[in-house]
C-alpha positions as semicolon CSV with decimal commas, in nm:
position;residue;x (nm);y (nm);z (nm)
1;X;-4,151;23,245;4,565
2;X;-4,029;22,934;4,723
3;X;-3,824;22,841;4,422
4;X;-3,658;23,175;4,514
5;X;-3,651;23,093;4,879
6;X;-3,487;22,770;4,815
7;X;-3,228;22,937;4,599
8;X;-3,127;23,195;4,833
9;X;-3,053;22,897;5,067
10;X;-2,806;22,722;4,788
11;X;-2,647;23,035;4,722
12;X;-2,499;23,057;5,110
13;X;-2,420;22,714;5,170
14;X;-2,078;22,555;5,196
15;X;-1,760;22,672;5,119
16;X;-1,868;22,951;4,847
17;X;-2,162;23,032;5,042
18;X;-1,950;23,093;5,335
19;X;-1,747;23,333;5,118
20;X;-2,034;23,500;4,987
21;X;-2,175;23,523;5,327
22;X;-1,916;23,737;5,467
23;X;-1,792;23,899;5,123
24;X;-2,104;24,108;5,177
25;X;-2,035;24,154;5,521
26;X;-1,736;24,294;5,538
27;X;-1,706;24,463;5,179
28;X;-1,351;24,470;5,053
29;X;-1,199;24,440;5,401
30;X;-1,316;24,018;5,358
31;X;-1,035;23,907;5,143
32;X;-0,771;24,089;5,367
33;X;-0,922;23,936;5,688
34;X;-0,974;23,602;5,569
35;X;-0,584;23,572;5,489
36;X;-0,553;23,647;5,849
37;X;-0,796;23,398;6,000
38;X;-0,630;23,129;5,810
39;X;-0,298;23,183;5,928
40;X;-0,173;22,989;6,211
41;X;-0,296;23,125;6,576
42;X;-0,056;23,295;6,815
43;X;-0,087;23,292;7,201
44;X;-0,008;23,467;7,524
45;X;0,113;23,250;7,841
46;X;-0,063;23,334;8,099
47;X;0,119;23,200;8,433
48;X;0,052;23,262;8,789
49;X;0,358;23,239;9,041
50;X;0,446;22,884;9,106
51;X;0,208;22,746;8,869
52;X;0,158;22,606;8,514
53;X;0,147;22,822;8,217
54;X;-0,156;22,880;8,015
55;X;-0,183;22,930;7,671
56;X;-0,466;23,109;7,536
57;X;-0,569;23,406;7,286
58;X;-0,497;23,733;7,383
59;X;-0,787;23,887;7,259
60;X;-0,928;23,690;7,530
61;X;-0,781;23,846;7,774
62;X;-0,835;24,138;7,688
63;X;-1,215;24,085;7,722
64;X;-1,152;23,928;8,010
65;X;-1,000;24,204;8,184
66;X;-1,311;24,439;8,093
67;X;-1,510;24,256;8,341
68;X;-1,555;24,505;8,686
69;X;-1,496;24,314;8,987
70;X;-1,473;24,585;9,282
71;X;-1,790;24,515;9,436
72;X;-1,856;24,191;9,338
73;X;-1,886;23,911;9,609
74;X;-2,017;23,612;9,359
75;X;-1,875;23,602;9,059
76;X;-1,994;23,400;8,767
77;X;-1,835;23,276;8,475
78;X;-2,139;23,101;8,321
79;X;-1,975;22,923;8,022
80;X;-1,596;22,880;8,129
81;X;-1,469;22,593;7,985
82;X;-1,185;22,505;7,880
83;X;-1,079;22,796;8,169
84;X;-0,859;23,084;8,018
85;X;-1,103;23,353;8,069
86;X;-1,153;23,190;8,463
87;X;-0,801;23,225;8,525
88;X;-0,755;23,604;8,399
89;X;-1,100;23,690;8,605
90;X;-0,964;23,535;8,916
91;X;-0,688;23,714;8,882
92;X;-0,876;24,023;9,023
93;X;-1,067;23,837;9,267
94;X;-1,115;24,060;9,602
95;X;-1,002;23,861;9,885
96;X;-1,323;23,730;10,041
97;X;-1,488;23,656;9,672
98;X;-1,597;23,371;9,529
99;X;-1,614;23,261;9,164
100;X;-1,873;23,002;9,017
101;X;-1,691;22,861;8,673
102;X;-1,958;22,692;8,513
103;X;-1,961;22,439;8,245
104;X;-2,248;22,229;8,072
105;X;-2,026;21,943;7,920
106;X;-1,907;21,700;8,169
107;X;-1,617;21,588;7,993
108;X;-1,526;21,968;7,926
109;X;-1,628;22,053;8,311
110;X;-1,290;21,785;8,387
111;X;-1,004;22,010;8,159
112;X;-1,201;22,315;8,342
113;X;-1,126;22,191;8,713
114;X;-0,784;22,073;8,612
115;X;-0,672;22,394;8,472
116;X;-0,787;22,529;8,779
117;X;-0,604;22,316;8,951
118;X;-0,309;22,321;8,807
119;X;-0,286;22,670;8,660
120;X;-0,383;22,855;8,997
121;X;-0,183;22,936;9,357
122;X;-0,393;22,761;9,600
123;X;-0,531;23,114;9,773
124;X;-0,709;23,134;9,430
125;X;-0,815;22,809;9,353
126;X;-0,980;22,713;9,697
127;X;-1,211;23,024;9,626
128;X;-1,363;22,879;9,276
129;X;-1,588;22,661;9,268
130;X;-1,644;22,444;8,917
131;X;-1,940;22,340;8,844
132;X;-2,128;22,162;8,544
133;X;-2,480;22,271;8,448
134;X;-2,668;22,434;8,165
135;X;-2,607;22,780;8,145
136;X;-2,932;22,859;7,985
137;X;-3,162;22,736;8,287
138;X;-2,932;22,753;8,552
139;X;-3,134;23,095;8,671
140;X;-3,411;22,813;8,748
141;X;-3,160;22,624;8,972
142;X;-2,893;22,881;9,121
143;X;-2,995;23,116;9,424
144;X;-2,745;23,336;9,426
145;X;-2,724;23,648;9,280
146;X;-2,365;23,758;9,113
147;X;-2,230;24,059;9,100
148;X;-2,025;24,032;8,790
149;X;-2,083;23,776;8,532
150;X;-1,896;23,685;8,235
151;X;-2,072;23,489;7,942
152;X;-1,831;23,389;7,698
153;X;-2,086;23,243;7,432
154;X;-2,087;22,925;7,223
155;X;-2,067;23,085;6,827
156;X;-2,002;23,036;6,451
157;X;-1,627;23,090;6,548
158;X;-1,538;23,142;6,168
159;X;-1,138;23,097;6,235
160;X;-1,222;22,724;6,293
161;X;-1,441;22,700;6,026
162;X;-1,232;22,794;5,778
163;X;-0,938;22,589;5,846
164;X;-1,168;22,259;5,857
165;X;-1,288;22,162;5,525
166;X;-1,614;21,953;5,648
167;X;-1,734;22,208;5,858
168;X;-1,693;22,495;5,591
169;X;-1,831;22,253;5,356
170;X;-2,159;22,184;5,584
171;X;-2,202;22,578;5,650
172;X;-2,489;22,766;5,634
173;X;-2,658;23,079;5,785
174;X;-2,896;22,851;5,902
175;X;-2,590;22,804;6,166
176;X;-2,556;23,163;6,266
177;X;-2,987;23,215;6,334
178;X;-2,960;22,838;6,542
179;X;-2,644;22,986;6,787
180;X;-2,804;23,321;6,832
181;X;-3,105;23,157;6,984
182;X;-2,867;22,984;7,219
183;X;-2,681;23,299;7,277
184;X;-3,008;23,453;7,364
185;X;-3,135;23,204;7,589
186;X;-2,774;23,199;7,779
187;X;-2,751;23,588;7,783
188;X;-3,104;23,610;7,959
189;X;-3,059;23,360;8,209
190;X;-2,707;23,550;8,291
191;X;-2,978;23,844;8,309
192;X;-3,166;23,677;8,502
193;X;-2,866;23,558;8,814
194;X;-2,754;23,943;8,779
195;X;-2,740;24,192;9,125
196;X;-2,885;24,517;9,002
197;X;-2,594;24,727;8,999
198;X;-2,402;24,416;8,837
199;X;-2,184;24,402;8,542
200;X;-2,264;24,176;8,245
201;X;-1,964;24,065;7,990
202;X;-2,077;23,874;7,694
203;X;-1,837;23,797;7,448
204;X;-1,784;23,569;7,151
205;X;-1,514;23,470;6,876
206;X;-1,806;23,523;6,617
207;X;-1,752;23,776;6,343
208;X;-2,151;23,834;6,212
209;X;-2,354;24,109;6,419
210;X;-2,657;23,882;6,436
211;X;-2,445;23,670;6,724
212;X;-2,273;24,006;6,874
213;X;-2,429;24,364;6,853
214;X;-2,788;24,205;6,786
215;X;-2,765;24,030;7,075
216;X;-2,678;24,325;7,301
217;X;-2,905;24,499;7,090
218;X;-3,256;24,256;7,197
219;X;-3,093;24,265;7,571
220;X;-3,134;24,659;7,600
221;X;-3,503;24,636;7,420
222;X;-3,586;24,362;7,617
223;X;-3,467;24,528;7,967
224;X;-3,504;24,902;8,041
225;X;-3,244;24,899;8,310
226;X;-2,965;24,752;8,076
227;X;-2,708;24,982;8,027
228;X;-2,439;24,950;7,756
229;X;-2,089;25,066;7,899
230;X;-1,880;25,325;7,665
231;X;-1,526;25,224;7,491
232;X;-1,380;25,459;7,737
233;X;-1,558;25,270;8,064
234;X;-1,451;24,919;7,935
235;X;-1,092;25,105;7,910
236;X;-1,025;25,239;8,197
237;X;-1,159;24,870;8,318
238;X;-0,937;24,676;8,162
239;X;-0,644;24,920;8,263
240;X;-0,713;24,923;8,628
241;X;-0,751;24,502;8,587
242;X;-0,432;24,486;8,398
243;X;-0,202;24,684;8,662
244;X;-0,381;24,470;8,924
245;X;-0,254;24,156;8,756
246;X;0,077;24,266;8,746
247;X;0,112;24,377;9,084
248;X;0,074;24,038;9,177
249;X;0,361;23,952;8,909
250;X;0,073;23,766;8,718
251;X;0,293;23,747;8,371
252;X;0,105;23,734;7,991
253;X;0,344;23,717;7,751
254;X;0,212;23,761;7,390
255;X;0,367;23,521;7,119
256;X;0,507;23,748;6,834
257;X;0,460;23,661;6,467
258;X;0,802;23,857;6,412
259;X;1,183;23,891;6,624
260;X;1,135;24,267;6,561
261;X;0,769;24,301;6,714
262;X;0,748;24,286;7,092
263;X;0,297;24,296;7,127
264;X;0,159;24,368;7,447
265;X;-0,134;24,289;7,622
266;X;-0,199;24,666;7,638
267;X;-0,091;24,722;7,260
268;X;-0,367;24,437;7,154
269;X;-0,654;24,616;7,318
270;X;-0,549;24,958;7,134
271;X;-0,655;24,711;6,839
272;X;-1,015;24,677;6,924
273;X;-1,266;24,863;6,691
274;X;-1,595;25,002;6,810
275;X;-1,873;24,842;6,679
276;X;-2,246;24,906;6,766
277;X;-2,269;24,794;7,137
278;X;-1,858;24,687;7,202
279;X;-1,529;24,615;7,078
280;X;-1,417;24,365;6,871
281;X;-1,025;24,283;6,799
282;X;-1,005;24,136;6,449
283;X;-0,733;24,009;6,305
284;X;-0,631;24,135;5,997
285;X;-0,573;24,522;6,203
286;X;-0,398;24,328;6,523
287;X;-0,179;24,128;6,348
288;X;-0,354;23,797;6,364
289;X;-0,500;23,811;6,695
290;X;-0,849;23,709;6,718
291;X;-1,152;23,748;6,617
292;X;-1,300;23,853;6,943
293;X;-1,628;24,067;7,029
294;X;-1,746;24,228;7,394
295;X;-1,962;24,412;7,520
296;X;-2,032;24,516;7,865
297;X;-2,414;24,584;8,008
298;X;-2,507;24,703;8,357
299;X;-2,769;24,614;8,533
300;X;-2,921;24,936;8,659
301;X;-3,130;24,966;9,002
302;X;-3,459;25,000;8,884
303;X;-3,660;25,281;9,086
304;X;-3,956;25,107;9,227
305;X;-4,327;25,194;9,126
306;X;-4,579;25,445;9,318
C-alpha cells in the first residue's frame, strides 16, 4: 500500500505530472487552455487623471470591481501587493472611507506604497493607508472591523508555472494541499475582521477547485451566516462599480491580441464561467485573459440567542 502511495506521488510530479494533474481536471478542454496560458500575457492600463498608468490583468479588474463598497467605512485589502486590485477598489471609495492595503513582505509592502503613490490623485491616496503585516493573524492585531474586504490569495498560479521550467519541474500536488492551508488560514482571519453585513471577495489566479470553490465551500460549513452571492449579484456589482469609475474618467484600456478586436472591460466579464461558488475568467474562452477565480460571501447578521 505504500509502494502504491509512493507511486501515486511520482506519477504527479514535475512537468508530466503537472500535465497529468490538470489533463484530468479539465478533460479535453486541458490541451486547448494550456496553449492559452503559455502565450504571452496581455494587459489593461489602468490610469487615474493626472497620474501614472498601471498595467495589470484585466481579469483582475474585473474581480475587483465585484467588491460592494456602498456602506463600507473601512475597507480592507488584506493581501494587496504589488497594488492593482488597491487602485481599482479605491476607485469606488465613498468620500469619507478609508482603505487598509495590507502586505506581509516588506520589500513587496515598498512597490505597494509607491504605486499608491504614484498611480493615485492625492484625494485618493491620503485616504489609504499601507501597511505590512501577516494577513493570516492580523485579526489578533487589528481592531477594526471592515466593511468590505478583498483577499486576493497567494496560489499555484499555473500561468507562471508553466512558462518557468524549474518550477514546473519541482511541481507537485503536494503544492496545491500546502497553499490551500494558507488560503484557509488568510480567508478566516478576513472572516474574522468582517462587519456582519460585510462583503467578503476572495479571489485567486489558481485554476484547481481545491484552492477556489473548496475554499468557499469550508467557509460556508464552517460559518452559518456566510452567504454566497449569485452571478447575477456580483453583476449588477461590478456594473454599478464600472460606471462609477468612469464617471470619474478613470480610463482601463484592454491590450488587444488583434487590430480588428477592440475588448472591453465589460466584454471580459461576459467571459466569466460559473463555477460552484463564483466566476472564473479562463483564458482559452476570453481570448487569453486570465486565469482568474471570485467569489463573493456575505457576512449575514446573525439573530441573537433566547
Amino acid at each position: 500500500m505504500k509502494r502504491n502511495t509512493n507511486q501515486e506521488k511520482q506519477k504527479y510530479r514535475g512537468a508530466c505530472g503537472f500535465d497529468l494533474y490538470y489533463g484530468e481536471l479539465f478533460s479535453k478542454r486541458w490541451e486547448g487552455l494550456k496553449k492559452s496560458l503559455l502565450t504571452e500575457t496581455r494587459h489593461a492600463s489602468l490610469t487615474f487623471p493626472g497620474c501614472e498608468t498601471y498595467f495589470m490583468d484585466p481579469a483582475s479588474i474585473c474581480a475587483a470591481l465585484c467588491l460592494p463598497l456602498d456602506e463600507s467605512e473601512n475597507v480592507l485589502d488584506l493581501c494587496a501587493a504589488p497594488g492593482g486590485k488597491t487602485l481599482v477598489v479605491s476607485a469606488n471609495l465613498a468620500p469619507e472611507s478609508e482603505l487598509k492595503s495590507n502586505e506581509r513582505s516588506a520589500e513587496r509592502k515598498k512597490r505597494l506604497a509607491k504605486v499608491v503613490s504614484e498611480s493615485l490623485p492625492e484625494d485618493i491616496s491620503k485616504r489609504i493607508k499601507v501597511t505590512c503585516s501577516d494577513g493570516a493573524t492580523l485579526c489578533q492585531r487589528d481592531d477594526t472591523r471592515y466593511g468590505s474586504i478583498l483577499l486576493d490569495a497567494p496560489c499555484s498560479s499555473e500561468r507562471h508555472v508553466l512558462n518557468d521550467e524549474k518550477y514546473l519541474s519541482q511541481w507537485s500536488p503536494a503544492r496545491l494541499k500546502s497553499l490551500a492551508m494558507e488560503q484557509w488560514a488568510l480567508v478566516s482571519s478576513a472572516w474574522r475582521l468582517l462587519n456582519e453585513g460585510g462583503f467578503l471577495l476572495y479571489a485567486t489566479c489558481a485554476l484547481s477547485p481545491k484552492e477556489n470553490d473548496e475554499i468557499i465551500s469550508r467557509l460556508a460549513k464552517k460559518f452559518s451566516n456566510a452567504e454566497i452571492q449569485s452571478k447575477d449579484f456580483m453583476e449588477n456589482v461590478f456594473k454599478k462599480n464600472l460606471a462609477g469609475m468612469e464617471s470619474k474618467k478613470i480610463a482601463a484600456s484592454v491590450q488587444a491580441r488583434e487590430e480588428k478586436e477592440s475588448p472591453t472591460i465589460e466584454k471580459i466579464f461576459q467571459t466569466a464561467e460559473p463555477t460552484e461558488h463564483g466566476l472564473q475568467i479562463l483564458p482559452d474562452s476570453s481570448n487569453g485573459y486570465g486565469p482568474l477565480f471570485f467569489s463573493l460571501v456575505k457576512k449575514c447578521v446573525q439573530n441573537p440567542d433566547f
